[in-house]
Structures are given as structure tokens and as C-alpha cells.
C-alpha positions in Angstrom: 0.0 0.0 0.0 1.0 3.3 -1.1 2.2 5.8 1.8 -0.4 8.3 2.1 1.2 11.8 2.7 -2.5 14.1 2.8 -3.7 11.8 5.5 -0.1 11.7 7.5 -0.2 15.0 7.5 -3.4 15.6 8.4 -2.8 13.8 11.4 -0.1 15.4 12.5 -2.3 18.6 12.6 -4.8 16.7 14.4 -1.8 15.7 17.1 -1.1 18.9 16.9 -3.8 21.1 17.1 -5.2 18.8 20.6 -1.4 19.0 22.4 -1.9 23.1 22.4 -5.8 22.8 23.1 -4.1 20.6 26.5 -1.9 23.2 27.2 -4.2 26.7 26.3 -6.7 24.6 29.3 -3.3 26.0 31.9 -3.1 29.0 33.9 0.2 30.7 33.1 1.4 30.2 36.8 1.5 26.4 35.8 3.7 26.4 32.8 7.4 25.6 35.0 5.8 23.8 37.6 6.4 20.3 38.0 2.9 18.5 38.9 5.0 15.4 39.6 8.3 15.4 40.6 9.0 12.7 38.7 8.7 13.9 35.6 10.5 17.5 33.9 8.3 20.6 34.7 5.4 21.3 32.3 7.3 23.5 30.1 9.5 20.8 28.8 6.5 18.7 27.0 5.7 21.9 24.9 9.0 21.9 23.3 9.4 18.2 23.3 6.5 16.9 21.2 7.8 18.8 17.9 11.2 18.7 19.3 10.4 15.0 18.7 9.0 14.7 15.6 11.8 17.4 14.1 14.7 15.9 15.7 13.9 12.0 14.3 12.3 12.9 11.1 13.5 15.9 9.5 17.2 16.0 11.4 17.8 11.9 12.1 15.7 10.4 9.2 16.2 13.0 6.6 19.7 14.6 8.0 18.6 18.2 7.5 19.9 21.3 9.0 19.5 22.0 13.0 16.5 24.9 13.7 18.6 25.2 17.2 20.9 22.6 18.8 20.8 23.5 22.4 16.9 23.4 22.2 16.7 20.5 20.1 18.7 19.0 22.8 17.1 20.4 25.8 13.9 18.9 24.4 15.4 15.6 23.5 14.1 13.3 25.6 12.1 12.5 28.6 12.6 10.8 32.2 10.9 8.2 33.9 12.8 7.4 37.3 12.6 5.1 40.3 9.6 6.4 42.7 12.3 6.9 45.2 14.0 9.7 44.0 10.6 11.7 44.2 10.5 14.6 46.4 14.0 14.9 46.6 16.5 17.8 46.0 14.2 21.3 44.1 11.6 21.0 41.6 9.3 19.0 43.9 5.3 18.7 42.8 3.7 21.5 42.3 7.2 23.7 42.7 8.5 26.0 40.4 11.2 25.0 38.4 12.0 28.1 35.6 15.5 28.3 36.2 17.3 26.6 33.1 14.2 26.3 30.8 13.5 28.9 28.2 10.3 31.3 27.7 7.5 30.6 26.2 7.9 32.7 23.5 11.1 31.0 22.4 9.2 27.9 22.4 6.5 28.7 20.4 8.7 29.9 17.9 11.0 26.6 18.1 7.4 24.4 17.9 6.0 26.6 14.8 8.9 26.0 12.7 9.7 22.6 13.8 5.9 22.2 12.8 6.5 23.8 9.8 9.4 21.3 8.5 8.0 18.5 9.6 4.9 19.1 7.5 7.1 19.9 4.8 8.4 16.7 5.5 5.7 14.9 5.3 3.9 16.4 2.2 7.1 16.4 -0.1 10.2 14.7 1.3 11.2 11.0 0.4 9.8 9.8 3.7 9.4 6.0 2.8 12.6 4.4 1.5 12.7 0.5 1.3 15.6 -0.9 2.9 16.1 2.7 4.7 16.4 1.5 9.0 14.8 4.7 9.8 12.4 5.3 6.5 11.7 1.7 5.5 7.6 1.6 5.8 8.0 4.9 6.6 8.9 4.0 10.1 10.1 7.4 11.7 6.8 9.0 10.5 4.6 6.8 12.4 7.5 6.9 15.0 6.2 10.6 15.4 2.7 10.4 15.2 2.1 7.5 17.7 4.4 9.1 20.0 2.7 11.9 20.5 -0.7 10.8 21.0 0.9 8.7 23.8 2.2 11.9 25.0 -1.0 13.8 25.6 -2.2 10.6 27.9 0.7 11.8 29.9 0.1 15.6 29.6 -3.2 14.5 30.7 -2.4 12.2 34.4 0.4 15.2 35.2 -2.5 18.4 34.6 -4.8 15.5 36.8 -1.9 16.7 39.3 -1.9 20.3 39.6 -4.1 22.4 41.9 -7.3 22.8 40.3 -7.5 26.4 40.2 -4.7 26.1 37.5 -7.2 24.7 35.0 -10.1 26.1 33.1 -12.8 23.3 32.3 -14.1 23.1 28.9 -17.8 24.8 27.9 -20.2 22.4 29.0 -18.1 19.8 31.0 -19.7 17.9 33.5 -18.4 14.4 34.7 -21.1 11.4 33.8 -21.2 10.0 37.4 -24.7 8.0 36.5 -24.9 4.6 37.0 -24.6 1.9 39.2 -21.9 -0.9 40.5 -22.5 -3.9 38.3 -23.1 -7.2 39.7 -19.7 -9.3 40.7 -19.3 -12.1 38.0 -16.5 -14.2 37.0 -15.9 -15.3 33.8 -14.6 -19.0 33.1 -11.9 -18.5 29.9 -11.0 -22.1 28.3 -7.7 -22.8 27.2 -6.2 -22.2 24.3 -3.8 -19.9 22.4 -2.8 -16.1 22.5 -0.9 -14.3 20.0 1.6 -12.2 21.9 2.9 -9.3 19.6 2.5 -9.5 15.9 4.4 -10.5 13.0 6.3 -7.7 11.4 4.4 -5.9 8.3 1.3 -7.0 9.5 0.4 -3.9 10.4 1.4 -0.7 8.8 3.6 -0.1 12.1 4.0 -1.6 15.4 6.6 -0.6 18.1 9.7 -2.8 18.4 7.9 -4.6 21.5 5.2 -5.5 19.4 7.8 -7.7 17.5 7.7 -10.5 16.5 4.3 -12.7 16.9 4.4 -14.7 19.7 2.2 -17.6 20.6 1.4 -18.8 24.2 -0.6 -21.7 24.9 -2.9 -20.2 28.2 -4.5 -22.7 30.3 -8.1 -22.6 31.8 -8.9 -19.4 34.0 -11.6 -17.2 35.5 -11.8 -13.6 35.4 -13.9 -10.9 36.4 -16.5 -9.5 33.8 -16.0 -6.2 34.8 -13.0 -4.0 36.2 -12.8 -3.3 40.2 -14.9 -0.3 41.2 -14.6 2.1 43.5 -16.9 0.5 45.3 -15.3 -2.8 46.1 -11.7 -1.3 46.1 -13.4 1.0 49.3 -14.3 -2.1 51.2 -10.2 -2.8 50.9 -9.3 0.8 52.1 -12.3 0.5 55.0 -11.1 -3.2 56.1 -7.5 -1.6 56.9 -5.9 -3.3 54.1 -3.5 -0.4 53.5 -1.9 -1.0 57.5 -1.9 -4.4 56.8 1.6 -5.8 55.7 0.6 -9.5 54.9 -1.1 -8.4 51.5 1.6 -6.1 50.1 4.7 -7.2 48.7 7.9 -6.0 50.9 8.9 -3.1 48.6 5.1 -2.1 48.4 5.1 -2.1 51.9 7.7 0.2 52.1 7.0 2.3 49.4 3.7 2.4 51.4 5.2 3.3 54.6 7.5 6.2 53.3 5.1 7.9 51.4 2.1 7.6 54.1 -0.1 6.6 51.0 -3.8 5.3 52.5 -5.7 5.1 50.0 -5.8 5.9 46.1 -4.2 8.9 44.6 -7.8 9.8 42.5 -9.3 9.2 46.0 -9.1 12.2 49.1 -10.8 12.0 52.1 -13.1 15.3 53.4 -14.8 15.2 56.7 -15.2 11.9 56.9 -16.5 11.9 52.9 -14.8 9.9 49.9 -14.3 12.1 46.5 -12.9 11.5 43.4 -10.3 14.2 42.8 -10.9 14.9 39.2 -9.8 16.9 36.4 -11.5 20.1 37.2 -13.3 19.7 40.5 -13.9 17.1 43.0 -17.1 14.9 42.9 -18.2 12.5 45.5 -16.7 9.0 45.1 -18.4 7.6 41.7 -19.0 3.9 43.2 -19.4 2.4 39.7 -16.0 4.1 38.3 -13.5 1.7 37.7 -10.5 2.0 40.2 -7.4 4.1 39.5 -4.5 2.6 41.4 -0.8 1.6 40.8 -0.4 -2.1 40.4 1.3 -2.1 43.9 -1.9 -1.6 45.3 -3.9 -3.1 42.4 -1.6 -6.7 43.4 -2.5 -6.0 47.2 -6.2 -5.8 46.4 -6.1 -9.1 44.5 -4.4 -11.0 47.4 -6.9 -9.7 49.8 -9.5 -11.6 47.8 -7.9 -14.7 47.4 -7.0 -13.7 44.1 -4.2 -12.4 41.4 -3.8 -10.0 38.7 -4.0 -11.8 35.1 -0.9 -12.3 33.2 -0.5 -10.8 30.1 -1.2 -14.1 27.8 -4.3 -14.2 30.0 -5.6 -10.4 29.0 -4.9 -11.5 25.8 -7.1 -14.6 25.5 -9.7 -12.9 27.9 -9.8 -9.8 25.1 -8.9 -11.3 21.7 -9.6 -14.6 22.1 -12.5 -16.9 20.8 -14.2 -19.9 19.9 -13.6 -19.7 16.2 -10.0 -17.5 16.2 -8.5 -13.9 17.5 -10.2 -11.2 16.6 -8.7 -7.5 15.8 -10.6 -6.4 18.5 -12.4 -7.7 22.0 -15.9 -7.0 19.9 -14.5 -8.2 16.6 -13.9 -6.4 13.0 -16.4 -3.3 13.4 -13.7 0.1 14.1 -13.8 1.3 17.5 -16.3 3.9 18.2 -17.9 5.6 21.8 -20.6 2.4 21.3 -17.7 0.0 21.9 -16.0 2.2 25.3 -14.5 5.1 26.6 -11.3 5.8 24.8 -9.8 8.4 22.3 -9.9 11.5 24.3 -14.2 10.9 24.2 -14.2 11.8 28.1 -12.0 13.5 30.7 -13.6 11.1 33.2 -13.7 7.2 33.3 -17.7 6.6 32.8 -19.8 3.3 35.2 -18.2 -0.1 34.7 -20.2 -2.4 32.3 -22.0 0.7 30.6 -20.6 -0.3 26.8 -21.9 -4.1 26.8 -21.4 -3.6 23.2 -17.3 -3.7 23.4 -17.7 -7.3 25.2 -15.3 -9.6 23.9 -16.6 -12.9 22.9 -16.7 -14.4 26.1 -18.6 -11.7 27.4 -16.4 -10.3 29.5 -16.5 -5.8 29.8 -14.0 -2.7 28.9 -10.8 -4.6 28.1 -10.4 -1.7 26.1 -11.0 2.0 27.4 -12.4 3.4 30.8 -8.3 2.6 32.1 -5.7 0.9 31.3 -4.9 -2.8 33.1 -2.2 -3.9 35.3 -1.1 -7.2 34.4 0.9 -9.6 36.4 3.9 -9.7 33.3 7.6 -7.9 33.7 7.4 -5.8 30.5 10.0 -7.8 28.6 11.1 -8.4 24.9 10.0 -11.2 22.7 12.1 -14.2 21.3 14.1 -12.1 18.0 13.1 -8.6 19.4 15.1 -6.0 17.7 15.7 -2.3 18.7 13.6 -0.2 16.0 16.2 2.6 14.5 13.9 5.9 14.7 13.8 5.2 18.5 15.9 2.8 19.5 15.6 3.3 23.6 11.7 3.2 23.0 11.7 -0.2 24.6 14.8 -1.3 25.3 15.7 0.9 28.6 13.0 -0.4 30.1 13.6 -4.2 30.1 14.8 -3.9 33.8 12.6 -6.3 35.5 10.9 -2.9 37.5 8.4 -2.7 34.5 5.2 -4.1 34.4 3.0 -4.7 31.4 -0.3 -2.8 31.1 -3.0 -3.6 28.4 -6.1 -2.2 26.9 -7.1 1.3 26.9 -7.7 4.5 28.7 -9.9 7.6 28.3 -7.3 9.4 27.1 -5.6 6.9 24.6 -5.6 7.4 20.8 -7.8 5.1 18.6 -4.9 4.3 16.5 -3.4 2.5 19.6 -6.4 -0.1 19.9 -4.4 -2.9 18.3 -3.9 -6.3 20.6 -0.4 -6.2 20.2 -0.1 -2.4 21.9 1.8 -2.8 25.1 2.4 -0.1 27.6 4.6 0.2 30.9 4.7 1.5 34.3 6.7 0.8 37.8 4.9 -1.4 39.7 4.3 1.6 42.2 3.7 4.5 40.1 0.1 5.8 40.9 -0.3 8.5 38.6 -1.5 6.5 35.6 -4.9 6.0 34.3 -4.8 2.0 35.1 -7.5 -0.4 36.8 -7.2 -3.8 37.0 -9.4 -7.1 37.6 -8.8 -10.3 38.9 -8.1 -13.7 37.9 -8.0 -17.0 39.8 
């Protein structure tokens, strides 16, 4: 199939044009904060999504001429460190952290005219060279344009962060708390086979995790139909399980104990009343919202209930899986639309749990994809002949350090160019910031 330059570019604008509608929803006082310490202060994304896209297709791909070096290089790259080193030394949440970074002017006019080439880029440049590492398929142009979709997931969890009188709400938002807690069902999943990954060219891209296909035979299991709710992850918090050591794991536990944590980060506690600290406002606890939590407290949960976190083969069968095949996705061929879940930027919210029967995968169990992503119990890891991919060639790789867990499915806030079943995000096992749920298996 021919590479279509119109319809690449024409989603680069679309990338484009929602990163600055995320940032122009920012008071000015937020731009060099840092909403969590662990990652750069706010100001750093702005430069670094075109930084991106210049620096790998126009500079790396294409070797063209620098715009500016020492901004190119200040926006390189971003950071993703152990939860320990939070809170340390300046720049902690919600601190300012200007000195060093460049104003916003200067990065406007850095983004416009990286924007600029990279369009050109796009619409006229030989962008698809067979044989090319970085061009064959026209690799470091989807490189670009998947990375920053995932991006604005992130820009979203960090602006979840920040006080929310540093946020203007859109006309007409209002979070859709209807709806109630769905009946607890399991969901018995027979054996057979799940296709871990996918064959190279299958797809017209796929990150280098995503390579090659793997098959895992997947014995017999039970799962839940639908994700944890707020409602029975609130009996865990009320029976004490957060003071009690026996379900955590040792470094949980003391991740738990040096940070004071309680309860979820979406959750806060106000005269004696649960809310859910949302993007704009607080609103009393949604029951039938799926559970945000790290997979710490996600894997504490699980043990509690005489129960475990699914491993990724098992997601995969549970989603993808069926009596007659795999399917493209949980529901089958039709394209993902708001009938099927809630996912590509549809809500700021997670909606009730069980309110898109019609995304049910074929055993019937619920939101496997959108409404939050899904802890797994698998160490992010490569598969058998993995190869680094050469637009981004740390994408994957820094990350196989046995701290990384594998996370599946979907969130509000991912892009509906991500729903393929070989799409694999990360987290630390103790990172709470994400939008992540989780059911269990036995």
C-alpha cells in the first residue's frame, strides 16, 4: 500500500492542534511547575513533542539542518525514574522549576517552525525508502505520530496533578457519574492460544515490542466481567488493608510506609467523605467508576480476595480470544467507536463499569479496552528475535529492567490508533499517577 502523505499530515495537525488545546486549558502560573516530581516541569512537553517529531524525522531520518541545537537537545528526551527519587532535591510537585528552561515565547517559535518542516516533510520529502532502517515503511513517520498521542495521555495524568484552580474546564463539562456498580461475575476463559505481539508488516507499524508474533498456549482461568470499582476497592481501604503488611509485597510495603499513602491517589478524604479528585473539580466518590491505582496496590487488592492480577497471555485470551479465532478487537472487525468504550480523548472522566456491553469480547467479559488501562501480572520484557527499531531505539529497550510491568487495553485518554492487541504499555509497579484499573483472575 502506497504511503499516504494528505492523511499523515493531516494527522499530524490533528496531534497537533489537541497537544496546544491541553496546554491553552493551563493557567500561566502552571507552565514551569512540576505536577510530579518525577517527571520535567510542564514547560519541557511543549518543546518536546515537535522537538520530537523534528529531531527523528527531519534531522535523524532526513539529516537536515539544525533549527537550534541547544533546544533540540534540551527537548530531546524525557525521564521516567525510580519512585524513590521523588520529592527529593528542588523542583518538587507543584514547585517551580523556571531556572534553566527557556520562555515561552522562544518555544513557540522553536514548535512553529519545527511544525513547519515536519509538515514539509511529510507532504514532499522522500519519507518511505525500502531498505532505509529509519524510512523503510516509513517508520520514523509513524514513530512521530504515535508518539505523540501517547504523549497527551501523559500531559493528561500530570495536569490530573496540579491544583485545580490552574485549570479552566471546557464549555459544557460535567463528569457522567450516573450509574450503578455492576453485579460481581466471574468469567470462566477455556484454554487455548494467544498471539503475543504481531508479525512484522502485519500492520502498517508496530513498536519494536510489538515484534515479532508470539504464541502462548494459556490454560483454563476465571476472570472478572468487569474491572474493580470504586466501590469494592473501598471495602479494601475501609477493612484496613492499606496497615496491613501481609497483603503487600515487601517493597510495596515500604513504598507504602515512606510515602504515608492510604488510599488511592484519584481518592481524598473530606470530613469523613470519599471524593474523586478529578480533572477540574472534586465529585463524591463515583461507586461504579473503575478503580485508578498503581499495580502495587492493584496486586494487594487481588491477594486480599484470594486472588491475582491476570498475566499478560491471560488479558490476551480474555480480550482477543475466541471460539472460532483472534479477533482485531475484544468486539470483533467493526472500528472502534464511543458504542464499543470510553477511549480516544471521548471523556476526561472514566464513565460506570459495564456501561458499553457492546465492546464485550466474545466471552462476554467488559471494557478490556478504554475506561483505564490494566495492570497485568507480566515484567514488560522483549519477545524471542526482538530488535531495537532505529527511529527510536531506547523506546523499549531501557525499560527491560525487570521494574516494569505490562499494562493492556485502553484509557480515556488513549488514541484510537493505539487499539491494536499487540499495543503494550509500561509502568513501575508503584507508580500511581496512571490511568490504570485492574481485575482479577484466579
Amino acid at each position: 500500500m502506497a504511503f499516504d502523505r494528505p492523511a499523515a499530515a493531516a494527522w499530524y495537525r490533528r496531534n497537533r492542534a489537541r497537544s496546544r488545546g491541553l496546554f491553552d486549558l493551563l493557567a500561566d502560573e502552571a507552565y514551569y511547575s512540576k505536577p510530579i516530581a518525577l517527571r520535567h516541569p510542564i514547560v519541557f512537553y511543549e518543546g518536546h513533542l515537535p522537538g520530537f517529531s523534528f529531531n527523528t524525522l527531519v534531522k535523524k531520518a532526513l539529516r537536515r539542518p539544525s533549527i537550534d541545537p541547544r533546544l533540540e537537545t534540551l527537548f530531546a528526551r524525557g525521564i521516567d525514574p525510580h519512585e524513590t527519587t521523588a520529592g527529593t532535591g528542588a523542583g518538587h510537585a507543584g514547585g517551580d522549576a523556571r531556572a534553566g528552561w527557556p520562555e515561552r515565547d522562544e518555544v513557540h517559535a522553536f514548535a512553529d517552525e519545527a511544525d513547519r518542516q515536519v509538515i514539509d516533510a511529510l507532504l514532499h520529502a522522500d519519507v518511505e525508502r525500502p531498505g532505509d532502517p529509519l524510512l523503510d515503511r516509513a517508520e520514523a513517520v509513524f514513530t512521530i505520530l504515535e508518539h505523540e498521542v501517547m504523549h497527551q495521555e501523559t500531559l493528561l495524568y500530570m495536569w490530573h496533578r496540579l491544583p485545580l484552580a490552574q485549570k479552566r474546564a471546557p464549555a459544557g463539562y460535567r463528569p457522567r457519574v450516573d450509574g450503578v456498580p455492576p453485579p460481581h461475575e466471574w468469567i470462566d476463559i477455556p484454554a487455548g492460544c494467544a498471539t503475543l505481539g504481531v508479525a512484522r508488516g502485519t500492520y502498517a507499524f508496530g513498536w519494536d515490542n510489538e515484534h515479532p508474533a508470539l504464541s502462548a498456549n494459556v490454560p483454563a482461568f476465571a476472570i472478572e466481567r468487569h474491572d474493580v470499582t470504586n466501590e469494592r476497592y473501598r471495602e479494601f481501604v475501609e477493612a484496613g488493608g492499606y496497615r496491613d503488611a501481609q497483603w503487600w509485597r515487601p517493597d510495596d510495603w515500604a513504598w507504602l510506609q515512606r510515602e504515608q499513602i492510604a488510599h488511592p491517589l484519584f481518592w481524598e478524604q473530606h470530613d469523613a467523605e470519599w471524593f474523586w479528585r478529578g480533572m477540574f473539580h472534586l465529585v463524591p466518590l463515583p461507586a461504579a467508576w473503575p478503580v485508578y491505582v498503581s499495580q502495587a496496590e492493584a496486586s494487594a487488592y487481588a491477594r486480599w480476595r484470594g486472588a491475582r492480577l491476570p498475566s499478560e497471555g491471560e488479558f490476551q485470551r480474555a480480550a482477543y480470544g475466541s471460539p472460532e479465532g483472534e479477533r482485531i478487537h475484544p468486539w470483533g472487525g467493526a472500528e472502534p467507536d464511543a458504542s464499543r468504550g470510553v477511549f480516544d480523548f471521548t471523556s476526561w472522566d472514566p464513565e460506570a463499569a459495564g456501561s458499553h456491553p457492546a465492546g464485550a469480547s466474545a466471552w462476554g467479559v467488559e471494557d478490556l479496552v478504554g475506561n483505564g488501562w490494566e495492570w497485568t501480572s507480566t515484567v514488560f520484557g522483549p519477545f524471542p528475535g526482538f530488535h531495537v527499531m532505529a527511529s527510536y531505539p531506547e523506546y523499549s529497550a531501557d525499560f527491560f529492567d525487570g521494574e516494569h510491568i505490562v499494562i493492556k487495553g485502553a484509557s480515556t485518554a488513549t488514541a484510537k490508533e493505539l487499539l491494536r492487541p499487540s499495543f503494550r504499555n509500561w509502568f513501575r509497579a508503584r507508580y500511581p499517577y496512571v490511568y490504570a484499573t485492574f481485575r482479577c483472575a484466579k
